[in-house]
C-alpha positions in Angstrom: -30.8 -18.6 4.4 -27.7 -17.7 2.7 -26.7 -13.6 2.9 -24.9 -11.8 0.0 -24.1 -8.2 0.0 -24.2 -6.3 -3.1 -20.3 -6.3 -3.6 -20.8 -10.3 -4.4 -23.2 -9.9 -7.6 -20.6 -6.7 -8.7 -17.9 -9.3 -8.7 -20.0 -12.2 -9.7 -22.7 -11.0 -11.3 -24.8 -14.0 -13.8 -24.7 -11.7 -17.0 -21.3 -12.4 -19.1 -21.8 -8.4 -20.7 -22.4 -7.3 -17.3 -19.6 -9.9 -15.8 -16.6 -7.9 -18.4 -18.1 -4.4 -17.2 -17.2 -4.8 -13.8 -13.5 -6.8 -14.7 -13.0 -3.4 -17.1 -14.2 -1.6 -14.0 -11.7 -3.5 -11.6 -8.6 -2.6 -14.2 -9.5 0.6 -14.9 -9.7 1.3 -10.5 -6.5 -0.8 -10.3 -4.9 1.3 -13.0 -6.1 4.8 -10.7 -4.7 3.4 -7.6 -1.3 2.8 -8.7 -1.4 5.8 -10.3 -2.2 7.5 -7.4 0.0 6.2 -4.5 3.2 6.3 -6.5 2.4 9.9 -7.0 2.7 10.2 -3.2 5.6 7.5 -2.9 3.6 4.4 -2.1 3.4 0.9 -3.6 0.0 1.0 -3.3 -0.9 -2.3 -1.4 -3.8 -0.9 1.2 -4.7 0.8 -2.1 -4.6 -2.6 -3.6 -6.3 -4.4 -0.8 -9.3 -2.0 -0.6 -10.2 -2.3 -3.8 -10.0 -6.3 -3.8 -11.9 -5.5 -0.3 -14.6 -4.0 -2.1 -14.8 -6.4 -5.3 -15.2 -9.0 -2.6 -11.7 -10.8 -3.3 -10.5 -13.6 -1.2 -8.2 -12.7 1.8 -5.8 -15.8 0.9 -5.8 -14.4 -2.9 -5.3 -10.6 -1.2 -2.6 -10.5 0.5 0.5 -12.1 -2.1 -1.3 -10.5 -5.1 -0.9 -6.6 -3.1 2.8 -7.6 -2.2 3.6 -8.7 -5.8 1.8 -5.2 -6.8 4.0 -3.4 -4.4 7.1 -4.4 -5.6 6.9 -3.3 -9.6 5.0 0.6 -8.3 7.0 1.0 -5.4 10.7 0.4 -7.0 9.0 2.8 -10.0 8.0 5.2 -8.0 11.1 5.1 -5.8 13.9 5.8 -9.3 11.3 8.6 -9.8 11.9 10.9 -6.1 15.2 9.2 -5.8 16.3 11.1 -9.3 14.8 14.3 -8.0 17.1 14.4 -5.2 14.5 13.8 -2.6 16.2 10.4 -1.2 18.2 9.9 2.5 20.1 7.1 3.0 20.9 7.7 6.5 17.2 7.8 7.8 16.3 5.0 5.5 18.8 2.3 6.7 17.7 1.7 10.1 14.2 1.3 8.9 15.2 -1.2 6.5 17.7 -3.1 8.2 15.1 -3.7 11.2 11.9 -4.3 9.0 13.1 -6.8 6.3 13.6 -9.5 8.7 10.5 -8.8 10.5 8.1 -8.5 7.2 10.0 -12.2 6.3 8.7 -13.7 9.6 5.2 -11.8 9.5 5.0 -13.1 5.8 5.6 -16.6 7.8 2.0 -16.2 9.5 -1.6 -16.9 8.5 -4.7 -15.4 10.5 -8.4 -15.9 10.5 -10.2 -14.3 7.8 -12.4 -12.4 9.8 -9.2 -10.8 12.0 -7.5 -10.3 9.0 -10.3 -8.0 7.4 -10.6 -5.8 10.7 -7.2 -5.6 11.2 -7.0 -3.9 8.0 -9.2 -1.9 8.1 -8.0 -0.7 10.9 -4.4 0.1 9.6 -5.9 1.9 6.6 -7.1 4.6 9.0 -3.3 5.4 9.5 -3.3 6.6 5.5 -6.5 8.2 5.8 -5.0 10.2 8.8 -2.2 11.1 6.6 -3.6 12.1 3.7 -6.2 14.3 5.4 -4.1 16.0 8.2 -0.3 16.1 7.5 0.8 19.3 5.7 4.4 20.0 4.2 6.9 21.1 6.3 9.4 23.7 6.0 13.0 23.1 5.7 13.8 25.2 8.6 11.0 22.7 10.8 12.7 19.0 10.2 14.7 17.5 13.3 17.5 15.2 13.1 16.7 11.3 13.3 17.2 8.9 16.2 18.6 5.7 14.9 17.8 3.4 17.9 14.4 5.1 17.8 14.0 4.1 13.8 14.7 0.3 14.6 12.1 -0.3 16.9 9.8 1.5 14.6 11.3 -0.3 11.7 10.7 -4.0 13.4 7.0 -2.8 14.2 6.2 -1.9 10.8 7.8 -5.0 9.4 6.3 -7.1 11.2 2.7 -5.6 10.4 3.9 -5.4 6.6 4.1 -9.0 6.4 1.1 -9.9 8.6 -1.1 -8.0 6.4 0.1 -7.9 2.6 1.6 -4.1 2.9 4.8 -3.0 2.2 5.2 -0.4 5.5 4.0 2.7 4.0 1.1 3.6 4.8 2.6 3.4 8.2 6.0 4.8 8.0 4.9 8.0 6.4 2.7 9.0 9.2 5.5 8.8 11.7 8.3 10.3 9.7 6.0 13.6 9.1 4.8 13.8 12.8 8.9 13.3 14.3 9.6 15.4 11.4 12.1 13.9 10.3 11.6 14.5 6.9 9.2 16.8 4.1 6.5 15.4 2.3 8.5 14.5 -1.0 11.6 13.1 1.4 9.2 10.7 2.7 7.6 9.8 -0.3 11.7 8.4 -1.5 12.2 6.9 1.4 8.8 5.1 2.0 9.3 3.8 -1.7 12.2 2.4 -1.2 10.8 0.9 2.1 7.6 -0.7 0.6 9.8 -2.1 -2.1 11.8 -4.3 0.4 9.7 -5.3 2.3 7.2 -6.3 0.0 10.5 -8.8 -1.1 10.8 -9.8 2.5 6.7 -10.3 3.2 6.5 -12.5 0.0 9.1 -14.4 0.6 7.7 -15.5 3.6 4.4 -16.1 1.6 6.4 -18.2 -0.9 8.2 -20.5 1.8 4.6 -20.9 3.4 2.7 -21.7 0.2 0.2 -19.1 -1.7 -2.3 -18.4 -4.0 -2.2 -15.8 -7.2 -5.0 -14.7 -9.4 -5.2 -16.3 -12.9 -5.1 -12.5 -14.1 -2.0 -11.9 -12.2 0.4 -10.7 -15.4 -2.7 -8.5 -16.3 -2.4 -7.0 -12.8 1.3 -6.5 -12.7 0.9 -4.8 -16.3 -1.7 -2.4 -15.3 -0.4 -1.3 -11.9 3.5 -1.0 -13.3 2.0 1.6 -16.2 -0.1 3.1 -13.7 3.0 3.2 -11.0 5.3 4.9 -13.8 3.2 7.6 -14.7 2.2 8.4 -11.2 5.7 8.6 -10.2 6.6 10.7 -13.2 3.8 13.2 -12.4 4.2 12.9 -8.2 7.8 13.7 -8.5 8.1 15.9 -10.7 4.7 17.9 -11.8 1.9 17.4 -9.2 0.5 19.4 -6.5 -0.8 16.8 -4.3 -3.5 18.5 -2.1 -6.3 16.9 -4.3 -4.5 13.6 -4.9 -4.5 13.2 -1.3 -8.3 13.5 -1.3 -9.3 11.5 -3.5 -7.0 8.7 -2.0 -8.5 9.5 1.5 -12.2 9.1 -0.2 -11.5 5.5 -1.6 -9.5 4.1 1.6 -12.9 5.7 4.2 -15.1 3.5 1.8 -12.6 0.2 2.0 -12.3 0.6 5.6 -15.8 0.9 6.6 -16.8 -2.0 4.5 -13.8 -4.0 5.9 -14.8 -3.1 9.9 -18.6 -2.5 9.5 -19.9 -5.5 7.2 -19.6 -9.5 7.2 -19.4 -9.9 2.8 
């Protein structure tokens, strides 16, 4: 006997009215979520992933289309906080120069289905933990940055980025707010930038291995890179992002527990 949760008839559901619901649905999410995450300097791609999660997407389909995603929000998002001053070269470049090649070579790899869902579910925790427990810090508060600390840190995180279809992060903020390195709207620049090139380097590797897209994949890019500028408009410059924050916490718990807890 065959098993189907209810996230398979949402995304394949036998009535054609029903069927254009749920793709409106899917845009209208996919639209939010960039909107959201470049308000707080993200790409999006866990964002991206969880909602394919829960409309019961493929994993081989998953993990390019979230990279491809990533790269029109974050660079968006990124000329946003980089215009408002909130941009570092000098922390970013270690990151970067460590991760790339790492995301290229994790981009390289394919793993089982079944590892793949876990493990991500288990890396959006990280963002959950952000979101939720992280508050601004004050100028006076932020340390100065170890660079031979920052390339270990960046190869991890590439290597993960490119593994799982995320552009770093989800990851990278985390760490730069608890070394305190950096403030909330200094990470958001620099993770930006970050997600943007490694997204480059994890597709590539995708490309040189062979992938799949979704036939809707222009409609995607359109909807995500509207939703990307106007999140970064409002994140960089107008938003306080206490309930943003939320409300992205809310929609990764839900991804994550059907990604660790369920078999669809």
């Amino acid at each position: 006997m065959i098993k189907l949760s209810w996230l398979k008839f949402i995304y394949y559901p036998h009535n054609a009215a029903t069927r254009m619901d749920n793709i409106i649905l899917f845009y209208s999410l996919l639209f939010l979520v960039a909107f959201l995450y470049s308000s707080v300097g993200h790409g999006g791609a866990s964002g991206y992933l969880a909602l394919m999660a829960i409309f019961a997407i493929s994993p081989d389909v998953m993990k390019p289309t979230a990279l491809l995603l990533n790269l029109f929000v974050s660079l968006t998002s990124f000329i946003q906080f980089y215009r408002g001053k909130h941009f570092n070269w000098k922390i970013f470049l270690p990151f970067a120069v460590a991760s790339v090649p790492m995301a290229f070579i994790g981009g390289l790899i394919t793993i089982d289905a079944a590892i793949y869902k876990k493990l991500l579910g288990l890396l959006l925790l990280i963002p959950i933990i952000r979101f939720l427990f992280f508050a601004n810090l004050k100028p006076s508060e932020l340390r100065k940055s170890n660079t031979i600390l920052s390339l270990f840190i960046g190869a991890a995180i590439g290597f993960l980025s490119g593994l799982i279809g995320i552009g770093g992060g989800i990851i990278l903020s985390p760490v730069l707010l608890l070394l305190k390195w950096t403030d909330m709207k200094q990470t958001a620049a620099i993770s930006a930038l970050f997600i943007f090139v490694n997204s480059i380097a994890g597709l590539a590797g995708q490309l040189k291995k062979g992938i799949q897209f979704s036939p809707d994949m222009f409609m995607y890019v359109a909807i995500a890179f509207v939703g990307g500028i106007c999140g970064a408009y409002f994140g960089s410059l107008k938003f306080k992002q206490t309930i943003l924050k939320y409300m992205l916490a809310a929609v990764l718990m839900l991804a994550a527990y059907k990604l660790l807890f369920t078999t669809a």
